[in-house]
C-alpha positions as a Markdown table, in Angstrom:
| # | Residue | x | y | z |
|---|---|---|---|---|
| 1 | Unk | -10.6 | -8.0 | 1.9 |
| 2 | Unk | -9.0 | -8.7 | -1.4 |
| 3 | Unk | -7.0 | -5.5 | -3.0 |
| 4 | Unk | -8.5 | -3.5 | -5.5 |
| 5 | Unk | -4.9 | -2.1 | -6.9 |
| 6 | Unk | -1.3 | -2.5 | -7.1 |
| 7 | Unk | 1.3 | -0.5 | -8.3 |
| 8 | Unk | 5.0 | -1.8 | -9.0 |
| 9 | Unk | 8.0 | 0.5 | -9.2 |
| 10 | Unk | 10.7 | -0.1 | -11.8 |
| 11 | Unk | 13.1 | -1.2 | -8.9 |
| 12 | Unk | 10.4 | -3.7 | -8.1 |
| 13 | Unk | 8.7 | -2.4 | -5.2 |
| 14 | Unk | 5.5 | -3.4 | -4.9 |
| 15 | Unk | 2.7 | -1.2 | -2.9 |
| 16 | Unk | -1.1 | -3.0 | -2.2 |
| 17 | Unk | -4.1 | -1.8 | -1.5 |
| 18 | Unk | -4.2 | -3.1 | 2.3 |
| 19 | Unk | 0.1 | -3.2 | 2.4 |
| 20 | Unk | 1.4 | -1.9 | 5.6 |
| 21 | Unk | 3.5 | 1.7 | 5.6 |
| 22 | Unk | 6.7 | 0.6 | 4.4 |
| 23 | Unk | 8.5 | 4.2 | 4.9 |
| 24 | Unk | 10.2 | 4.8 | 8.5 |
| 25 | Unk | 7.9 | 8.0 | 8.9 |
| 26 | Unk | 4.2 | 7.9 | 9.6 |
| 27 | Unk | 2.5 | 5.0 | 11.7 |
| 28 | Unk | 4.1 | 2.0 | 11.0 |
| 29 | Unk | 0.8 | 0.2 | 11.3 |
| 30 | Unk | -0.9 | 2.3 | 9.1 |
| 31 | Unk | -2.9 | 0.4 | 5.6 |
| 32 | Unk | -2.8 | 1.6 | 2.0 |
| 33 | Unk | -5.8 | 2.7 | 1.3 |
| 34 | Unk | -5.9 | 4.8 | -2.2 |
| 35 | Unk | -4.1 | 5.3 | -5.3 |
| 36 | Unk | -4.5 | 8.2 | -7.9 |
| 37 | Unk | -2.8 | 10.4 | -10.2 |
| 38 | Unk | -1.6 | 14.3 | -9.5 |
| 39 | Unk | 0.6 | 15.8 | -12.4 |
| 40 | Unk | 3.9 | 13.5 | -13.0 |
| 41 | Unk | 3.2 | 11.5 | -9.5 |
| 42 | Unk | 1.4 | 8.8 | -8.5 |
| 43 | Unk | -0.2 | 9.1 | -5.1 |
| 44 | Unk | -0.4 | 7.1 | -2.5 |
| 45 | Unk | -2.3 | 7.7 | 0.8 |
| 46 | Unk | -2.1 | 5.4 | 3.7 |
| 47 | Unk | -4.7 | 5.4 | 7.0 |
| 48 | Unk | -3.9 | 8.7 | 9.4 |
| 49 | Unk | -3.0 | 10.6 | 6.0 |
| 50 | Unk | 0.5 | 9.4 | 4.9 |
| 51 | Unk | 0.7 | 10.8 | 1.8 |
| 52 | Unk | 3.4 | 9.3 | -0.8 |
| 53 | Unk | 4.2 | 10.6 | -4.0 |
| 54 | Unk | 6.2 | 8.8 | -6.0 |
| 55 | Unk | 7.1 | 10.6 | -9.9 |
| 56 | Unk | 5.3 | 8.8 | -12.5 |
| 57 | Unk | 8.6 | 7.6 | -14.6 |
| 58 | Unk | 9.8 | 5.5 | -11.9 |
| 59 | Unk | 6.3 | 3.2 | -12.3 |
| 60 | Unk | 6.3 | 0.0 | -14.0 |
| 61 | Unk | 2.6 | -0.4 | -13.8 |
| 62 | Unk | -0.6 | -0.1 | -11.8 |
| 63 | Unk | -2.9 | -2.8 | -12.0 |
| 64 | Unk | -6.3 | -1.9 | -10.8 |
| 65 | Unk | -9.6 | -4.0 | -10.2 |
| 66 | Unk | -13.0 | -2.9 | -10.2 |
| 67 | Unk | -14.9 | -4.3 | -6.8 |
| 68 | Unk | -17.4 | -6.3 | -7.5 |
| 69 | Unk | -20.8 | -6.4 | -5.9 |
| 70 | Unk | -21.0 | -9.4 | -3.7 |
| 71 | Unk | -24.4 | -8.4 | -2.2 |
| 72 | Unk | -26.8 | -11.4 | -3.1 |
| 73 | Unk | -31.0 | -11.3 | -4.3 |
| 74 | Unk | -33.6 | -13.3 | -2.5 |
| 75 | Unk | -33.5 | -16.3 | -4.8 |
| 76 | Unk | -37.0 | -17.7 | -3.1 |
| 77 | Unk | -39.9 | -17.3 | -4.6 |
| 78 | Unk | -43.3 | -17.1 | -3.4 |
């Protein structure tokens, strides 16, 4: 799976889509899976409902990618 976002702290921590929980509590296993915007925070939520929110002045950027549609047409023709 390739990451559809990033966001990067202005200490340089870096959190991707797919990145394991880097915080002691919660799973330690468990994936990024969203980003999005509540107030002055960024949100992150991580599989089993970790939620982080970390205050919107202390974020360098957040790069985010549209996913593409990799489904394919018949290309045959009859």
């Amino acid at each position: 799976m390739n990451p559809n976002f990033q966001l990067a702290t202005i200490d340089g921590t870096t959190f991707t889509q797919g990145d394991t929980n880097p915080f002691p509590l919660g799973a330690p296993t468990s994936l990024l899976e969203s980003i999005d915007a509540d107030g002055d925070f960024v949100v992150l939520e991580y599989q089993g409902g970790l939620i982080v929110s970390i205050p919107e002045h202390q974020v360098r950027y957040v790069l985010e990618i549209e996913p593409t549609d990799t489904s394919r047409e018949d290309a045959s023709t009859i």
